[in-house]
Backbone as JSON, one array per atom type, in Angstrom:
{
  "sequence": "XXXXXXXXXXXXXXXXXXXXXXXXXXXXXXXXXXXXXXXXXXXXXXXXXXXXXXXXXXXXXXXXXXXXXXXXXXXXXXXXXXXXXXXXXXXXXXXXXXXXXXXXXXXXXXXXXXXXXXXXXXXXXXXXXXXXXXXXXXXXXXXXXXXXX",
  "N": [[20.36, -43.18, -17.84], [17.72, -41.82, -17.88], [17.37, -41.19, -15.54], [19.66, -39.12, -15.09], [18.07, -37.76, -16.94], [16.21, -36.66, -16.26], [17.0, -35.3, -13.33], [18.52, -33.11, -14.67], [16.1, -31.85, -15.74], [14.6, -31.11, -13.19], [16.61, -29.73, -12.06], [16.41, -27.21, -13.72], [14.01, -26.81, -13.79], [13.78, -25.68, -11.16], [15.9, -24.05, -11.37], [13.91, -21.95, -12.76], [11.38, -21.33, -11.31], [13.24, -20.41, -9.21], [13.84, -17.72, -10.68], [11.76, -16.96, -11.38], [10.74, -15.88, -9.08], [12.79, -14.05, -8.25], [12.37, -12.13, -9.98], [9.61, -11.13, -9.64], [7.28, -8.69, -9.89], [7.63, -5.15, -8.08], [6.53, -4.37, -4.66], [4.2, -2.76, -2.58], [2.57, -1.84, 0.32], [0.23, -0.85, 2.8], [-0.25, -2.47, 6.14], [-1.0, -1.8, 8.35], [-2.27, 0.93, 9.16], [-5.27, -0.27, 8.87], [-7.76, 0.61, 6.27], [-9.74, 2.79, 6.42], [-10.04, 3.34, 8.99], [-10.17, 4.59, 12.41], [-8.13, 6.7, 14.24], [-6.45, 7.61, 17.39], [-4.43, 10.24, 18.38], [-1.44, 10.95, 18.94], [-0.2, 12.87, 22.0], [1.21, 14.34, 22.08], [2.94, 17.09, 20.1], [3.48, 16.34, 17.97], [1.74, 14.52, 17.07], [1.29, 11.91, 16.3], [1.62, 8.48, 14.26], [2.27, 5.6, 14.19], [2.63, 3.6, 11.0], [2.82, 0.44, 9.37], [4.36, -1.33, 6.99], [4.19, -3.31, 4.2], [6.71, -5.14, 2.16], [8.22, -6.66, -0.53], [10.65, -6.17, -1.11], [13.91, -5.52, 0.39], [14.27, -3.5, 2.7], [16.2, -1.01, 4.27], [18.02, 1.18, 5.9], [19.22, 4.43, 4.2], [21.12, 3.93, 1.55], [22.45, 2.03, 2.14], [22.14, -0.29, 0.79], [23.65, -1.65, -0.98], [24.63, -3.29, -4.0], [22.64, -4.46, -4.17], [19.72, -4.87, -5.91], [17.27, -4.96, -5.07], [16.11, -3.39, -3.09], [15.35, -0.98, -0.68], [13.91, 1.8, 0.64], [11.39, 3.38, 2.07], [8.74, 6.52, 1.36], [6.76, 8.79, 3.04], [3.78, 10.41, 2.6], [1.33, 12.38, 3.85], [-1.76, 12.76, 3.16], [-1.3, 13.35, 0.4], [-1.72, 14.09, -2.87], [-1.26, 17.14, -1.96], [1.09, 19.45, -0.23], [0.37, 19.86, 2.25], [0.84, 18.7, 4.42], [3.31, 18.31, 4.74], [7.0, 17.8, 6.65], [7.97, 20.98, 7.27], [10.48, 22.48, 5.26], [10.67, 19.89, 3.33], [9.75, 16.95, 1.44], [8.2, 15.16, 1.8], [6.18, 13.69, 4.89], [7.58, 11.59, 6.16], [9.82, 9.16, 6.75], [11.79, 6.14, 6.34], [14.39, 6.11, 6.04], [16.04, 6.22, 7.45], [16.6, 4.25, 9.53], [15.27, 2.1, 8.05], [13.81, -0.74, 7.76], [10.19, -2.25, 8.77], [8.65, 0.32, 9.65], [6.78, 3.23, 9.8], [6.81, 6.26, 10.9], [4.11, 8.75, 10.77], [3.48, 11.8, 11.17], [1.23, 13.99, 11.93], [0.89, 16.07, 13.44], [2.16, 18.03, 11.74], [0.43, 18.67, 9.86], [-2.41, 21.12, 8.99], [-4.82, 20.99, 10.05], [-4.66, 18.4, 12.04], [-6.57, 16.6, 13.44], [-8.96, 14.98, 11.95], [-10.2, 13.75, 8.42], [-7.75, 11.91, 6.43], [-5.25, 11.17, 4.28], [-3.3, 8.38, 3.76], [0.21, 8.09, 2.3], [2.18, 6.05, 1.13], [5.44, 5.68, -0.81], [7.93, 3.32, -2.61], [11.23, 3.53, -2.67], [14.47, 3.51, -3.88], [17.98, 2.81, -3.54], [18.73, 5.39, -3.54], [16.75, 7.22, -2.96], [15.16, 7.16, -4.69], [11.79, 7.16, -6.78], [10.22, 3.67, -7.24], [10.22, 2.12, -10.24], [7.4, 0.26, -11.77], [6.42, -0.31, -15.22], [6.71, 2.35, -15.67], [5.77, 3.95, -13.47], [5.47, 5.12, -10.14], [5.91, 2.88, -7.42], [3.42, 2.45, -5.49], [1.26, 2.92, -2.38], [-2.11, 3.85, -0.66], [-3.88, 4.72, 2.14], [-7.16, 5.48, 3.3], [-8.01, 7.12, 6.58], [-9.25, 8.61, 9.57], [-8.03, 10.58, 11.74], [-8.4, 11.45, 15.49], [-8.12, 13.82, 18.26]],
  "CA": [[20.18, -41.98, -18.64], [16.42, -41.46, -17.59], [17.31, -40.41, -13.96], [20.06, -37.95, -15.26], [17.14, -36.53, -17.74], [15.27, -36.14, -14.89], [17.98, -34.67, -12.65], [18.65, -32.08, -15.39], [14.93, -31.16, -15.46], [14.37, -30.77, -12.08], [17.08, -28.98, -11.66], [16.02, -26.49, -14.6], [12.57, -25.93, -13.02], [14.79, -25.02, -9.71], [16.1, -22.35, -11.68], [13.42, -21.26, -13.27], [10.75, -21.17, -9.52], [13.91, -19.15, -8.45], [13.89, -16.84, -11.39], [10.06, -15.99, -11.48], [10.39, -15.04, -7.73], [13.46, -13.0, -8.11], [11.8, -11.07, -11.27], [8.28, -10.38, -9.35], [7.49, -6.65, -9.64], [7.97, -4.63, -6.55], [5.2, -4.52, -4.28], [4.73, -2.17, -1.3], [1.23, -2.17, 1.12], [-0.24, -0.57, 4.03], [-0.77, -3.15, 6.48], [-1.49, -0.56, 9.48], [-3.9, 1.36, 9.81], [-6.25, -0.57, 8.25], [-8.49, 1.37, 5.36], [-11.08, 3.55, 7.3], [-9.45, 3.51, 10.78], [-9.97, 5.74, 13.42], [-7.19, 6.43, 15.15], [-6.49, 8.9, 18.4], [-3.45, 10.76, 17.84], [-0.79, 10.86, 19.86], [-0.8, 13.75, 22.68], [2.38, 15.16, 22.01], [2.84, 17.98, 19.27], [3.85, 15.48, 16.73], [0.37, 13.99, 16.72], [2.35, 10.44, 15.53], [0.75, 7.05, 14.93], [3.09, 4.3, 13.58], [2.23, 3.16, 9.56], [3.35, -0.54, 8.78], [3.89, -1.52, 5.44], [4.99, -4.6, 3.94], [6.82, -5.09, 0.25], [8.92, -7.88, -1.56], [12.25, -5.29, -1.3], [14.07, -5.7, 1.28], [14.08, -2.48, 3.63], [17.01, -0.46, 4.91], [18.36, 2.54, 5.82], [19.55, 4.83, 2.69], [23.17, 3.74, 1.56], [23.34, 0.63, 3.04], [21.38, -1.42, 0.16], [25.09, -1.66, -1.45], [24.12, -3.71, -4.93], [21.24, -5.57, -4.14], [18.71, -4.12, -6.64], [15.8, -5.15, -4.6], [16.76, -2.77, -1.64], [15.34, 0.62, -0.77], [13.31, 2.65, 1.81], [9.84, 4.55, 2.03], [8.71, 7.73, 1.57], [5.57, 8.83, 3.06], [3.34, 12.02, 2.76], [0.06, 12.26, 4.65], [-2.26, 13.74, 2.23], [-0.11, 13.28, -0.95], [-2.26, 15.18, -3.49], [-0.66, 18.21, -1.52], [2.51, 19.61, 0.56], [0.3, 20.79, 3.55], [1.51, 17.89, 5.97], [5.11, 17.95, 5.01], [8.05, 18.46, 7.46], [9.1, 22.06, 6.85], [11.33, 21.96, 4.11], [10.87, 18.71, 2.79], [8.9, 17.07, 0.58], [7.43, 14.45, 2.51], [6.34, 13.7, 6.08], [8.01, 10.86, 7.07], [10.44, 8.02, 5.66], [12.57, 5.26, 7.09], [15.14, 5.78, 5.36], [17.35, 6.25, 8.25], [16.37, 2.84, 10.1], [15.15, 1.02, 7.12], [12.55, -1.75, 8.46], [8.61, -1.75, 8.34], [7.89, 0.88, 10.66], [7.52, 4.97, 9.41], [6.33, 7.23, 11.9], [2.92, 9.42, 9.89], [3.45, 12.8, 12.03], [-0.06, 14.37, 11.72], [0.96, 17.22, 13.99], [2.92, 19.07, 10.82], [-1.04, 19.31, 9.22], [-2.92, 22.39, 9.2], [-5.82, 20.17, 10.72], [-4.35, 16.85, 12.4], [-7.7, 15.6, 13.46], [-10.36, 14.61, 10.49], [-9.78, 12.56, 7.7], [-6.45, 12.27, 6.04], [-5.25, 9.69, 3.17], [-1.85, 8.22, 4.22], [0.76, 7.62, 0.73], [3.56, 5.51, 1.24], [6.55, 5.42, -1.96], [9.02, 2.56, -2.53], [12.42, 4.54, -2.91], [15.79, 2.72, -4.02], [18.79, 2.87, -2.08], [19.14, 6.88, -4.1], [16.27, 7.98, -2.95], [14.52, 7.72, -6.35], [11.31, 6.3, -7.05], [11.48, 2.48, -7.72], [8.84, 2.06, -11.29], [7.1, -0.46, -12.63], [5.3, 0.28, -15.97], [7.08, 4.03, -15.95], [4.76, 4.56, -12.7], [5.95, 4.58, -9.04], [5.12, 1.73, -6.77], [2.93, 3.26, -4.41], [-0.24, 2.22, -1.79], [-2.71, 5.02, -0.22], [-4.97, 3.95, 2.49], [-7.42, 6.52, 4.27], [-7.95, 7.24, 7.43], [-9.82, 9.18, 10.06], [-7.43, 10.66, 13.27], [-9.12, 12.14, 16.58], [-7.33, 14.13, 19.0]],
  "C": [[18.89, -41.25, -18.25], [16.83, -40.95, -15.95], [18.58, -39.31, -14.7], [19.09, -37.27, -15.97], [16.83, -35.78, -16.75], [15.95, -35.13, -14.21], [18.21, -33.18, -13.48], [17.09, -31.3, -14.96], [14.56, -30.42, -14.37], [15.16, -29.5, -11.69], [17.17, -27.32, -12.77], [14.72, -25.81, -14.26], [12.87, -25.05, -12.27], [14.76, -23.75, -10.1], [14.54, -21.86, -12.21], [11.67, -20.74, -12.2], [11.79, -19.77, -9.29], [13.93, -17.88, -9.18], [12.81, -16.07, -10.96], [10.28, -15.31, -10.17], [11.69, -14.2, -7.66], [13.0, -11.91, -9.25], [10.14, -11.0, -10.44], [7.89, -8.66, -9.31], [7.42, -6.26, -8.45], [6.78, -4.04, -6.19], [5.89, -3.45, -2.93], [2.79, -2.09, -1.04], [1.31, -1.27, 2.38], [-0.34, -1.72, 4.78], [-0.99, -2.98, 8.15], [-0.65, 0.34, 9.52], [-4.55, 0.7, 8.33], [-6.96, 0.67, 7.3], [-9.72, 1.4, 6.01], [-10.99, 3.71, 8.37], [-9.69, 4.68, 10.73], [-9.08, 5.98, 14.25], [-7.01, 8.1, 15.97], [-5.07, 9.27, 17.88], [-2.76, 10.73, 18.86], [-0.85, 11.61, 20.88], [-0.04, 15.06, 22.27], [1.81, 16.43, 20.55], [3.04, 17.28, 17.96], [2.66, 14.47, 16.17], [0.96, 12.44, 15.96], [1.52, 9.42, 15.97], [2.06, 6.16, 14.21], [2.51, 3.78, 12.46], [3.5, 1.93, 9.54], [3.13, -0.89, 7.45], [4.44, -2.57, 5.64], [5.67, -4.41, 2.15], [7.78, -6.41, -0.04], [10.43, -7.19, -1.73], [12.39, -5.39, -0.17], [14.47, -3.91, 2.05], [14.9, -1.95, 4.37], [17.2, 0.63, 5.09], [19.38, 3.05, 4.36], [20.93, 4.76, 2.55], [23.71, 2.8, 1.67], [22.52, -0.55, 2.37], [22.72, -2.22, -0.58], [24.6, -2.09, -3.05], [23.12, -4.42, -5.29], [20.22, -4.54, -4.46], [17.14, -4.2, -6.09], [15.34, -4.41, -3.32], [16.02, -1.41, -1.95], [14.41, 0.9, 0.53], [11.97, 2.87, 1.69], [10.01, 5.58, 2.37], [7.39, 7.65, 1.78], [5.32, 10.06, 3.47], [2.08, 11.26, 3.34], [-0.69, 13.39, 3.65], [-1.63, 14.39, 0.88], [-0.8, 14.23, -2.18], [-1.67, 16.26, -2.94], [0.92, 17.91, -0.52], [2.35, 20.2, 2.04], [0.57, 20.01, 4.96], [2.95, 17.5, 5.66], [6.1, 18.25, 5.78], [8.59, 19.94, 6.96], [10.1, 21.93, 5.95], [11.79, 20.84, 3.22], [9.85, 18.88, 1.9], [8.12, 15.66, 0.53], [6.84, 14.16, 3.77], [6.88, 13.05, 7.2], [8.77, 9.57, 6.66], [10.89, 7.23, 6.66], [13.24, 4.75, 6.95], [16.48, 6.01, 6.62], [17.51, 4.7, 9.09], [16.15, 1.9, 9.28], [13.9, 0.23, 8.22], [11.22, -1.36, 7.54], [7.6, -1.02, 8.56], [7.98, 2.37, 10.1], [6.13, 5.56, 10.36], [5.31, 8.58, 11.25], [3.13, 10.75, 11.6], [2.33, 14.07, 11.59], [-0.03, 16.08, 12.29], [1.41, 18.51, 12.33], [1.54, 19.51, 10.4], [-1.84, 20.11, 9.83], [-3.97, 21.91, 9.86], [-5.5, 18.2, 11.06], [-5.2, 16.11, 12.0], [-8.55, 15.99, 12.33], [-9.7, 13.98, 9.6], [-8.91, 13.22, 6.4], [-6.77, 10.67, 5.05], [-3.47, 9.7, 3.42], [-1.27, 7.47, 3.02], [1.81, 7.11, 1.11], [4.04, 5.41, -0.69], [7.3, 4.69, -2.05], [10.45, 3.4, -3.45], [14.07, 3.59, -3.04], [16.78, 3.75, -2.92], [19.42, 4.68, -2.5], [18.25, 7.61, -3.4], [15.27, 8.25, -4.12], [13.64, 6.4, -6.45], [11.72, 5.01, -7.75], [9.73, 2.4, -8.65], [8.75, 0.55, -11.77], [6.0, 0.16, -13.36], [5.68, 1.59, -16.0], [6.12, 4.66, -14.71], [5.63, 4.12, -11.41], [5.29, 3.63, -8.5], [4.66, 2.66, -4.96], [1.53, 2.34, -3.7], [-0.16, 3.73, -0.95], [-3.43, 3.88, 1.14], [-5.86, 5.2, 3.27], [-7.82, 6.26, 5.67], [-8.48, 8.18, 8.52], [-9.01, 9.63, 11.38], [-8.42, 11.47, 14.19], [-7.79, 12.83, 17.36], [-7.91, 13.61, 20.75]]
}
């Protein structure tokens, strides 16, 4: 009887390890460009550096999260307080919501001044397109940044 207690228990913790880490709130990070980088810009007209993030959601292109509630994309503006580095008719500068992954392409060229110092905003975006909240607030990370040409 004392090894089935046990057995029960154990297997009650199980669940409840697996719970806490499927209920963690949703996390999203810079994890390049470092906070205070200098970075050269690309040459081209698109002035493009590559922004890695990391998060606890798993990362796809938009559509293709199907029901898995932990699924979604990024949105990222360059200089988020404003709309002066956004793609032409958008209302960000750069997502990855078509590839999904950890990679979104910060295109510096769209800004009225590439080079000098910029603050790069990534958004965690469900598989709609629609901020993902914890606390009634989006899950967001900034980091700044200094480009050169």
């Amino acid at each position: 009887m004392t090894r089935r207690l046990s057995a029960i228990l154990t297997g009650m913790l199980g669940l409840v390890g697996t719970s806490a880490v499927a209920e963690d709130a949703p996390m999203l990070r810079i994890t390049w460009p470092p906070k205070g980088a200098a970075i050269p810009l690309a040459g081209d007209p698109e002035g493009a550096i590559g922004v890695v993030v990391e998060s606890n959601f798993r990362l796809m292109s938009a559509g293709s999260c199907g029901d898995d509630p932990r699924c979604g994309h990024v949105h990222m503006k360059i200089d988020p307080d404003g709309d002066s580095c956004n793609i032409p008719g958008r209302t960000y500068n750069s997502m990855n919501s078509d590839t999904g992954g950890t990679l979104i392409v910060a295109r510096f060229g769209h800004c009225p001044e590439p080079a000098g110092d910029h603050v790069i905003g990534v958004l965690l975006a469900d598989d709609r397109h629609q901020p993902v909240l914890v606390d009634g607030k989006p899950v967001t990370a900034l980091v700044p940044v200094t480009t050169r040409r």
